[in-house]
N, C-alpha and C positions, 0 to 999 in steps of 0.2 A: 691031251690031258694035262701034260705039262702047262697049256697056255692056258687050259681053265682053272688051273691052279693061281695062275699070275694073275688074273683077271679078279679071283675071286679075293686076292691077299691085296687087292687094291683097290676094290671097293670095300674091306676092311677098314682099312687104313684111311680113307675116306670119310667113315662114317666116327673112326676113333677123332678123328684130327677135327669133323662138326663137332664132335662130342666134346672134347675140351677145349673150342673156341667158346661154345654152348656155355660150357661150366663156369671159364673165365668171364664171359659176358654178364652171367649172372651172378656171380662173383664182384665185378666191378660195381657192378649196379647195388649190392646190398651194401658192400663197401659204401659208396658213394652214399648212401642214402641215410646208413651210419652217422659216417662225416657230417650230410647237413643237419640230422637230428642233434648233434652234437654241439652243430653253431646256432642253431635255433636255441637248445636249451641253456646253450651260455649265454644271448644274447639277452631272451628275456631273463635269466635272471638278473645279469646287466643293468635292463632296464626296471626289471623291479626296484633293486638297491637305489639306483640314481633316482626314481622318483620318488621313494621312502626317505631319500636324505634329508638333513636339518634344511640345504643347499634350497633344494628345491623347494623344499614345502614353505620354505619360507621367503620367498621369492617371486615364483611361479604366478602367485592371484597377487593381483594389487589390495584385496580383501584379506590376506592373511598378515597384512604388516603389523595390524595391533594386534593381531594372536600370537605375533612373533618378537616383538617386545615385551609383553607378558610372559611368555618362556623364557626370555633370556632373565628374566626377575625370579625364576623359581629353582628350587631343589633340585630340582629335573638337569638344569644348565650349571650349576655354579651350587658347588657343596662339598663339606668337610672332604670327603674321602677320593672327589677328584675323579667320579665314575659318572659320562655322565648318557641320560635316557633318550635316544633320538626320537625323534616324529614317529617314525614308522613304528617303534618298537612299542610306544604307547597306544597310537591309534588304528595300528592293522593287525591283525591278528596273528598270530605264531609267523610274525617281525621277529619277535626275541627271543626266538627256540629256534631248535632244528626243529622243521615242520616234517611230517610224513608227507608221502606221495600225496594223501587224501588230502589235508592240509594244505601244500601247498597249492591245489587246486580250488581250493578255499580263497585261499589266498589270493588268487588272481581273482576268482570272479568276484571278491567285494572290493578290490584295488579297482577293476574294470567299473564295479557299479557308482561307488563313491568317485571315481575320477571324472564320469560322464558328466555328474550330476554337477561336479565343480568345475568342469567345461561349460556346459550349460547355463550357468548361474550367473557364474564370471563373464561370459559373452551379454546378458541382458543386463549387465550392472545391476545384480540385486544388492548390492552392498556397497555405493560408491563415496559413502561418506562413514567417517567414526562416529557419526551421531545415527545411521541407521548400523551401523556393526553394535552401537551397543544396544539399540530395541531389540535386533534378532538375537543378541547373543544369550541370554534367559533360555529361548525357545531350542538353540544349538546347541547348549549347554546339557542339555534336558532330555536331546536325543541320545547325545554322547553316553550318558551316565545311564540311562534305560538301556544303551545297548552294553555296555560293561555289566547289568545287573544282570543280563538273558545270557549273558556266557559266561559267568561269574569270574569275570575280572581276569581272563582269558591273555588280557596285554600286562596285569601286573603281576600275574601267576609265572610269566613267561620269564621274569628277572628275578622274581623273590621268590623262597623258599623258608618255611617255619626252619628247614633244618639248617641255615646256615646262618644264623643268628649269632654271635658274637659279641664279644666288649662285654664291659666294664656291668650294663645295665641288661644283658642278654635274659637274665631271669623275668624281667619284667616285660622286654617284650615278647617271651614265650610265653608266656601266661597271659598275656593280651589276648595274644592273637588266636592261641590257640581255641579262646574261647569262643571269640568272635568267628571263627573256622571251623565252628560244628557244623553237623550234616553237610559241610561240604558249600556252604550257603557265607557267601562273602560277599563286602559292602566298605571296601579299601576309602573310599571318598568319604567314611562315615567319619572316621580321623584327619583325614591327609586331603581336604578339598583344595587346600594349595600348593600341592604336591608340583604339577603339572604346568602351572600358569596365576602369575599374580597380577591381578588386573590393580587391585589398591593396596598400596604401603601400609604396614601395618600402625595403627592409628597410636597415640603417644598414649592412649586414655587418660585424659585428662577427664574423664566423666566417670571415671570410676570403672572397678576392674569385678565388680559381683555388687550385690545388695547386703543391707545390715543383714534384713530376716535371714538369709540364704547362710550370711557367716554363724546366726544363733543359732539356726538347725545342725550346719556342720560341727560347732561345736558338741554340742549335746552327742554326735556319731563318734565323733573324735574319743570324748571323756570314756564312753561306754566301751569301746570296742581299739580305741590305739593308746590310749594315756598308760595303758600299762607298762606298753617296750618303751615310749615316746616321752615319757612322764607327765603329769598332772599340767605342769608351765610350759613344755614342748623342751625342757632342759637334757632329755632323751636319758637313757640307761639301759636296757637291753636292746634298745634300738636308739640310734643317732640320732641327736639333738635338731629340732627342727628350726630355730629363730638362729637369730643375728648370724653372727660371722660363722656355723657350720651350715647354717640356710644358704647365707652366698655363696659361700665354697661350694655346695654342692648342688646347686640351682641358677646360678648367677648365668644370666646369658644361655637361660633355658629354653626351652617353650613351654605354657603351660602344658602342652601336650602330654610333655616327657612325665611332668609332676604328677596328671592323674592318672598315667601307665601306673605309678609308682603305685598310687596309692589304690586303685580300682585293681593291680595285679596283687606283688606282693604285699603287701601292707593287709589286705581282704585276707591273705593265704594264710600269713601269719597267726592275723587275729583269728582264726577258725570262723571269718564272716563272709556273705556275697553281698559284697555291695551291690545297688545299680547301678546305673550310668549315674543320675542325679545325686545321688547319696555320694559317691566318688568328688562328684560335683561340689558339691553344699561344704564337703573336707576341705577340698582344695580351695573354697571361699578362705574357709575358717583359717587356713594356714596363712595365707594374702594378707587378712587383715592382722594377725599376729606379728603381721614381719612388714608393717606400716606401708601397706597398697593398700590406696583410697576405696572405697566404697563409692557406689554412683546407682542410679538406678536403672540398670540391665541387669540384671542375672545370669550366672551360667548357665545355661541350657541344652547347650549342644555342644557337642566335639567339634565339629567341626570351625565353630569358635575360638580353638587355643591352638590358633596358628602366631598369639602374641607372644615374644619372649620378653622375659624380667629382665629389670636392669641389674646391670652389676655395680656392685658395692665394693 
């Protein structure tokens, strides 16, 4: 009995000691496989970062050197505030957010699809000279900006915020934007087309800066709806004098941009008016030719147009 007893406390002991080699085996194993989940997930994101870099992207294709001199001429690269927008952060998608898990699965497969495609392209030389980079670039440009409108601006959502608006003119670009930022439906390139990339220096206009007609219309919106803060002669009284030396003080080395923020935002709000875009427009002739910029035959048209800044005085 005694030795069935010994018999049986050791095939016990046996079965305990498979049991926690068992447990440690598989133990080491989830371990381990932790571990390589852990180098895989830092590695690609690794390699994400390094191929979203300025580094890369601008390097990488023999095809991207004029896209990459063009950036270094923009806002994007070089500007007041010394903040500045990489590659990635513009052109791949929650680049410049913390992405969710979903996201960042996002994330990889349009880096995978758009990387193929610029393997692919690169290897057949579709782009081997800057005289076929500028035919395709129209058609590039085109795709870029249709895929910005289907995720409504998805890469400049990812930096900018209505609520962190600031400075001196903060009123005016909330009331911009905010307007332009109903239902949720954004269109960033409508203002800012050189935000990103300047392919041409901004021209001296020497051909003139709006048309007569465009300055008589804006007048007549002016008299009706601003001359009253602004005065009859633009000599200003409830609202700040628009010519001579408080015009350059306060515009001098502008963009036109900033001047029909001014006047399409708060100057509308004040007057109890909604301007359009063009009527904004037609004002901002009227104020140009007031404070001696030429007249030419182009008209203001579009925003995307006062990427020109005024000279200073």
């Amino acid at each position: 009995m005694p030795r069935d007893n010994s018999v049986g406390a050791s095939r016990s002991e046996t079965r305990r000691n498979r049991s926690r080699r068992s447990t440690l085996w598989i133990f080491s194993w989830v371990l381990g496989l932790v571990f390589l989940g852990i180098v895989l997930v830092a590695l690609t994101n690794h390699a994400v970062n390094w191929s979203s870099s300025d580094k890369y992207c601008g390097t990488a294709c023999h095809s991207m050197m004029w896209v990459t001199a063009a950036y270094h001429q923009s806002p994007h690269y070089v500007n007041r505030v010394g903040v500045r927008a990489s590659c990635g952060e513009c052109h791949i998608p929650y680049d410049s957010g913390h992405a969710t898990a979903t996201e960042y699965v996002k994330l990889l497969l349009f880096k995978a699809d758009r990387g193929a495609k610029d393997v692919w392209y690169e290897a057949k030389g579709s782009i081997r000279t800057k005289e076929e980079w500028e035919k395709r670039r129209p058609a590039l440009s085109n795709t870029f900006e249709s895929y910005l409108t289907q995720h409504n601006y998805v890469t400049c959502r990812g930096c900018h915020s209505l609520q962190s608006f600031g400075g001196s003119r903060s009123h005016m670009k909330l009331v911009i934007h905010q307007g332009l930022a109903k239902a949720d439906a954004y269109d960033c390139l409508q203002c800012h087309a050189d935000i990103g990339h300047v392919y041409e220096q901004p021209s001296s206009k020497a051909d003139g800066w709006y048309t007569g007609e465009q300055a008589v219309a804006g007048k007549k919106l002016f008299d009706d709806s601003c001359s009253k803060c602004h005065g009859a002669k633009l000599e200003g009284g409830v609202g700040p004098a628009l010519n001579g030396v408080a015009w350059a003080q306060r515009f001098g080395d502008t963009k036109l941009l900033t001047i029909w923020g001014e006047i399409k935002g708060p100057m509308a709000e004040y007057s109890g008016r909604s301007f359009t875009t063009q009527q904004s427009l037609d004002i901002l002739a009227y104020l140009l030719q007031q404070n001696g910029l030429a007249a030419g035959n182009h008209p203001l048209a579009d925003t995307r147009e006062l990427s020109d800044t005024l000279p200073e005085k």
